[in-house]
N, C-alpha and C positions, 0 to 999 in steps of 0.2 A: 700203803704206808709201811715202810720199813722201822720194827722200834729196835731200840737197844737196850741193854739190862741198864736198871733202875731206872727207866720210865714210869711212868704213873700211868694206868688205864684202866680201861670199866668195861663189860660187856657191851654190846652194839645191840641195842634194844631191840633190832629185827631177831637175833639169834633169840633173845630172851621170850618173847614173841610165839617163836619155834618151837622152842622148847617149854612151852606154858609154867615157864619160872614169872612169879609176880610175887610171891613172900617170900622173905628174908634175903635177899639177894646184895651181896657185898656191897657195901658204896662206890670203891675202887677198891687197886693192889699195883703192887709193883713187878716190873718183871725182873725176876733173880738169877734166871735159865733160858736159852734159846736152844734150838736144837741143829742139828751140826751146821757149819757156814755154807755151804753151797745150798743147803735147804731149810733153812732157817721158818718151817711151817708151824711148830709150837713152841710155845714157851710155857716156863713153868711160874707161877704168878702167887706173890703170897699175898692175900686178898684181907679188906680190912676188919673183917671179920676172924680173923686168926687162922682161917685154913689156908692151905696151899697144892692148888691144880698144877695140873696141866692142861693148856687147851690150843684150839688150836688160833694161830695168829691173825685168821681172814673174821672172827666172833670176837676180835679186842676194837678199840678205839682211842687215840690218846684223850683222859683225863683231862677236860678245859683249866680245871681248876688247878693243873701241873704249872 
């Protein structure tokens, strides 16, 4: 899936999974940043917890509730 800035998404729970993230983990975030057009692999996400990543694009999923 291809996003654009200001989408709404959430981590893809296989990643979270992976990474043994299970507390405190954002509900969603929007994407604010892609990274350059021909390789558009991360975005930069300000998540609804108040912080703001970067990660990479293939670990996002759109947000149903968007």
């Amino acid at each position: 899936m291809s996003f654009k800035i200001g989408d709404l998404v959430r981590h893809k729970s296989e990643f979270l999974r992976n990474i043994f993230w299970c507390l405190d983990v954002p509900l969603n975030g929007k994407i604010v940043e892609l990274g350059p057009v021909r390789c558009p692999l991360v975005a930069r996400v300000n998540w609804s917890d108040g912080t703001s990543t970067r990660i990479l694009v293939s670990n996002l999923e759109a947000d149903p509730r968007s």
